[in-house]
N, C-alpha and C positions, 0 to 999 in steps of 0.2 A: 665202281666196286663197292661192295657192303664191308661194312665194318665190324659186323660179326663174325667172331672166331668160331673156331667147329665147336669148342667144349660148350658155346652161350645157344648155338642151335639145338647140340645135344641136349642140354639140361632144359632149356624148351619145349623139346619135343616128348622130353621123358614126364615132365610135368603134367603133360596134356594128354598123354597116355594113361598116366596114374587118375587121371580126375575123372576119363572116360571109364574108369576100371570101376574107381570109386559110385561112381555114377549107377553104372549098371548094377554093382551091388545093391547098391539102398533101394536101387527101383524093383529090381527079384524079393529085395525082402519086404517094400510093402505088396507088392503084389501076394505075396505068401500070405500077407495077413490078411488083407482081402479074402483072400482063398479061405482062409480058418474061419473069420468070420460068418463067410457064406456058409460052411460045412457044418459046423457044430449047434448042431437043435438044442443043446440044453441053454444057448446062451438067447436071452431073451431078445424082439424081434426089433425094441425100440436101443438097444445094448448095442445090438450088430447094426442096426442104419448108422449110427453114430460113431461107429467103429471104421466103417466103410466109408463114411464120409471122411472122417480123417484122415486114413489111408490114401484116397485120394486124394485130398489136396494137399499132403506130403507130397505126395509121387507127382503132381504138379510143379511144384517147387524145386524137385528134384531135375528133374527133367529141366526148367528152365536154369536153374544155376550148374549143371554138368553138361547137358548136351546142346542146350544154346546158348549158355555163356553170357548169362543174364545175371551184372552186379549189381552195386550201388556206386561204380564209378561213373564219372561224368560224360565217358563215352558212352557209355548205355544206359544215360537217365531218359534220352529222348524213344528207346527203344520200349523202355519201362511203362513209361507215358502213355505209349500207343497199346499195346499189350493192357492196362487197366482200361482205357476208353473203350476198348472193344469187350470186355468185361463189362463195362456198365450199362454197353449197348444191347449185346445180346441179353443181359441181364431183365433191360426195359422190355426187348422184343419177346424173351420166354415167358417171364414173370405178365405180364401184358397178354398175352396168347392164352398162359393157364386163369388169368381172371375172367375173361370174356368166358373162356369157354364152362367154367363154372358158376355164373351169373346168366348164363344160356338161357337157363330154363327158366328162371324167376322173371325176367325179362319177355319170354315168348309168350308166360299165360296171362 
């Protein structure tokens, strides 16, 4: 038999409802700025990369601490872990990709 009472499921379940809520907001509202950013031509083009890029790795962050549930406790430091290596990996294999393919030409003549 579990030893959780209905009120400790309850308030469990309400907790993770409110986080998914929370979640989804922040992720509409950077996606919104994304949006602004891409739309408005008076704002300059190196303004808006730098806007966009932020936005995203907010809504990264976002996304990993609300809908996958990615802390800093000890049960998902091992989770953490593997999440950054795979970051450093594709980081080698893009960054690596875009230098070859830009050293292409100095190398062919």
């Amino acid at each position: 038999m579990s030893n959780h009472t209905h009120t400790e499921v309850a308030e469990a379940s309400h907790s993770g409802a409110k986080s998914y809520i929370v979640g989804f907001v922040l992720a509409v509202v950077f996606t919104l700025i994304s949006f602004a950013f891409a739309m408005m031509e008076e704002v300059p083009k190196k303004v808006a990369f730098i806007g966009l890029s932020i936005a995203a790795l907010m809504q990264m962050f976002v996304h990993m601490r609300y809908f996958l549930h990615l802390d800093t406790s000890k049960a998902q430091r091992w989770n953490v872990v593997f999440i950054a290596f795979t970051a450093v990996l594709v980081f080698i294999f893009v960054g690596g990709t875009i230098w070859v393919m830009v050293t292409l030409n100095s190398r062919m003549m």
